[in-house]
C-alpha positions in Angstrom: 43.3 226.3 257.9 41.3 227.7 254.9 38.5 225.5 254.3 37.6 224.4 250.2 34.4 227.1 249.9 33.0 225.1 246.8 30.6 222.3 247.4 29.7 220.4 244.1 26.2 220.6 244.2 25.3 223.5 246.5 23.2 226.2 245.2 25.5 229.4 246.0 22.0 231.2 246.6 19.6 229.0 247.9 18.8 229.8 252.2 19.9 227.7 254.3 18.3 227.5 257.4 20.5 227.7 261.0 20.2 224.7 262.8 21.3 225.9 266.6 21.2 221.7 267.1 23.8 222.1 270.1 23.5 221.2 273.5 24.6 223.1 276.2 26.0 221.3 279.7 24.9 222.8 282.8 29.0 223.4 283.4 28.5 225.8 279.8 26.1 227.8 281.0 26.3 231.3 281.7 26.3 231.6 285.6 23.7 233.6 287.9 26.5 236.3 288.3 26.7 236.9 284.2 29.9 235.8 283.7 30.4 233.9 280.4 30.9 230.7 279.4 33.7 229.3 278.5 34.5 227.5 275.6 35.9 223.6 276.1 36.2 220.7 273.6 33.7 218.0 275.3 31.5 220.6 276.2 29.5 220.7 272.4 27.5 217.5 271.5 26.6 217.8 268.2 26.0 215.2 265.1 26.3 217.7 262.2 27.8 221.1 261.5 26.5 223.9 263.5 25.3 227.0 261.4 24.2 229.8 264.6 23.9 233.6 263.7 22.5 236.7 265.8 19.1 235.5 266.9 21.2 233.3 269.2 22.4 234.1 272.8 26.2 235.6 273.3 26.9 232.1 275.8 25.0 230.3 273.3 27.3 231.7 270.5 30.4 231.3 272.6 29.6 227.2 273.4 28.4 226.6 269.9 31.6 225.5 268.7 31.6 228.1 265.7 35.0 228.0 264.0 34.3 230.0 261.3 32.9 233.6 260.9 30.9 234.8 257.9 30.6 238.8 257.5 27.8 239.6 254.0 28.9 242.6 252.9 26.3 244.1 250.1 25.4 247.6 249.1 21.8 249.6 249.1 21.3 251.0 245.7 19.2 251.4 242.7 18.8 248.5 240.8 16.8 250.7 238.1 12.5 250.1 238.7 13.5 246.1 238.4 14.3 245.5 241.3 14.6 246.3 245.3 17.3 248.5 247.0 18.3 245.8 249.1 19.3 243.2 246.0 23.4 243.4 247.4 22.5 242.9 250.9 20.0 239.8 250.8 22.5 238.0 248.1 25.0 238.4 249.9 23.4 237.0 253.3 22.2 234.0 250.9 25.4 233.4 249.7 27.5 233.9 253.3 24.3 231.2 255.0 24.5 228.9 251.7 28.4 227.9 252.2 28.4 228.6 256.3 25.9 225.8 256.3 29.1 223.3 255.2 30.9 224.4 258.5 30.3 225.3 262.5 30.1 228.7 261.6 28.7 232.2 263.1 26.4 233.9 260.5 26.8 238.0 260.7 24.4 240.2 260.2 25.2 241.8 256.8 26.8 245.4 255.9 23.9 247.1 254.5 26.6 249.7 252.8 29.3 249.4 250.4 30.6 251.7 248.1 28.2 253.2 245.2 29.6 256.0 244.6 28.0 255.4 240.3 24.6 255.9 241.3 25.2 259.0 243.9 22.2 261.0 244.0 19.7 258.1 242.7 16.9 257.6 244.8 17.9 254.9 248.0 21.1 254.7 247.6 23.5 255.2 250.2 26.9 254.9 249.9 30.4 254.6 252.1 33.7 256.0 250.5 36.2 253.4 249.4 38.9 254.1 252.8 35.6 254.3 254.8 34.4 251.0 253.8 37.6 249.5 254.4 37.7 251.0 258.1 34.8 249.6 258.8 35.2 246.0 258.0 39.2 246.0 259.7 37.0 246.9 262.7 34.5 244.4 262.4 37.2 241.7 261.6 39.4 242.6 264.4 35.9 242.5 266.9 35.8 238.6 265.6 39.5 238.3 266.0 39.3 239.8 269.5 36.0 236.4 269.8 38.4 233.8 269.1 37.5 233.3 265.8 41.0 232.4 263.3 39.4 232.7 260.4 36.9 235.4 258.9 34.9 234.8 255.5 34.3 238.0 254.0 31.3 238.0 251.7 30.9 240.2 248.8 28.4 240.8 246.2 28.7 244.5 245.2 30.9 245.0 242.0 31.6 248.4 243.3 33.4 246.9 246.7 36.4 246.9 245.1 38.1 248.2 248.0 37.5 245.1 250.0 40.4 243.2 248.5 43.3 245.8 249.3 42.1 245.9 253.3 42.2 242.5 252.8 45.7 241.6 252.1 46.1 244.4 254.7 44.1 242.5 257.5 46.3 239.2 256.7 49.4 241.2 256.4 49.0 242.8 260.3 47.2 239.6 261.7 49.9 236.7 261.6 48.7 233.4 262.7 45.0 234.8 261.6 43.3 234.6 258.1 40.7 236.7 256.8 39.1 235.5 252.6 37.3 237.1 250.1 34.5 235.6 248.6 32.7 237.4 245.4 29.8 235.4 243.8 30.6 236.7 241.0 34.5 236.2 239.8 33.7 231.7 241.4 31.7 230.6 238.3 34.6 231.2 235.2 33.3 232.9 232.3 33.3 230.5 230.3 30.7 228.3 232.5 28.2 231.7 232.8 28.1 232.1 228.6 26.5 228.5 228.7 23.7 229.8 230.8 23.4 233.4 229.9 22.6 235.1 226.9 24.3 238.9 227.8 27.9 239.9 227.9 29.2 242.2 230.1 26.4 242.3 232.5 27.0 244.3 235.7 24.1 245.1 237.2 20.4 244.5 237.4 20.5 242.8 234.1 20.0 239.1 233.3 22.5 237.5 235.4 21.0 239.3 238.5 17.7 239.6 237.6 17.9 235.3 237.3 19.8 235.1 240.8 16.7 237.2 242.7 13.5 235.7 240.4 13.4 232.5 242.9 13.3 234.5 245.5 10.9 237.4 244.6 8.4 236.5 248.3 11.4 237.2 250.2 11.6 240.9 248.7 
């Protein structure tokens, strides 16, 4: 099951809130001894998709009825004195609560470090080697696995992630029966569709296409 990612409509960065509207039967509890709850169809009442992330429970999580895990990854780096460090990580996190909000979905906390290996040395940056990076999120992705979860979103807005897309194919290719995506903001709207909104060519990084993306959100930085 691969879900259609693109809702006509949606803003691909807008914040969407979670909504942890579920209701948890006494029988879906977690016990007095700690032992976990167990996940049963019947046991979730809900009237709407389910969008839950980290500030929730582990037996909340577990009885939510998530299907579907998102996992931002961004990058901390200069983006020249325009703007923050943190520009990668926060669109990515918009982008990974903006679609999950379509589907009963778990929300992860985003990877604060991708590969920037082009701005070494410039102040804030902190970077992961390409085989690093790609260690890190097998590991992450086989934790969900390990949850239950089938299917993992991977969400990328770093251009210089491009080591995402090889451990990829190499996730799906040891996981049968299991199905990890990659999602990059930036290769969904064709080229053609951006020159109708932009003015600059070739922009790939802190110019006007992501300079436009963080304006709305400037008292969130």
């Amino acid at each position: 099951f691969i879900p259609r990612l693109h809702v006509p409509g949606a803003d691909a960065f807008s914040v969407a809130p979670v909504r942890n509207i579920i209701h948890i039967p006494d029988e879906c509890k977690e016990s007095p001894g700690g032992s976990p709850c167990v996940r049963s169809a019947g046991f979730i009442y809900q009237t709407e998709t389910v969008m839950i992330d980290t500030l929730a429970t582990s037996p909340e999580l577990e009885c939510s009825g998530a299907e579907i895990a998102f996992l931002p990854v961004g990058a901390c780096e200069q983006h020249f004195g325009l703007l923050p460090l943190n520009t990668d990580i926060f669109q990515s996190e918009c982008l990974a609560r903006d679609i999950g909000s379509h589907f009963n979905s778990f929300i992860c906390p985003p990877l604060p470090y991708g590969t920037s290996l082009e701005n070494t040395g410039r102040p804030g940056t902190l970077t992961l080697m390409p085989g690093t990076l790609s260690m890190v999120v097998r590991d992450l992705v086989e934790s969900l696995y390990n949850q239950g979860f089938g299917l993992v979103a991977i969400i990328n807005s770093h251009g210089g992630n491009f080591a995402l897309r090889p451990a990829v194919r190499e996730i799906n290719y040891r996981n049968a029966g299991r199905k990890t995506i990659f999602v990059d903001p930036w290769e969904i709207v064709p080229a053609d569709e951006c020159a109708k909104i932009f003015e600059s060519r070739n922009d790939t990084h802190c110019g006007e296409i992501e300079t436009s993306v963080m304006l709305p959100r400037a008292s969130r930085w």
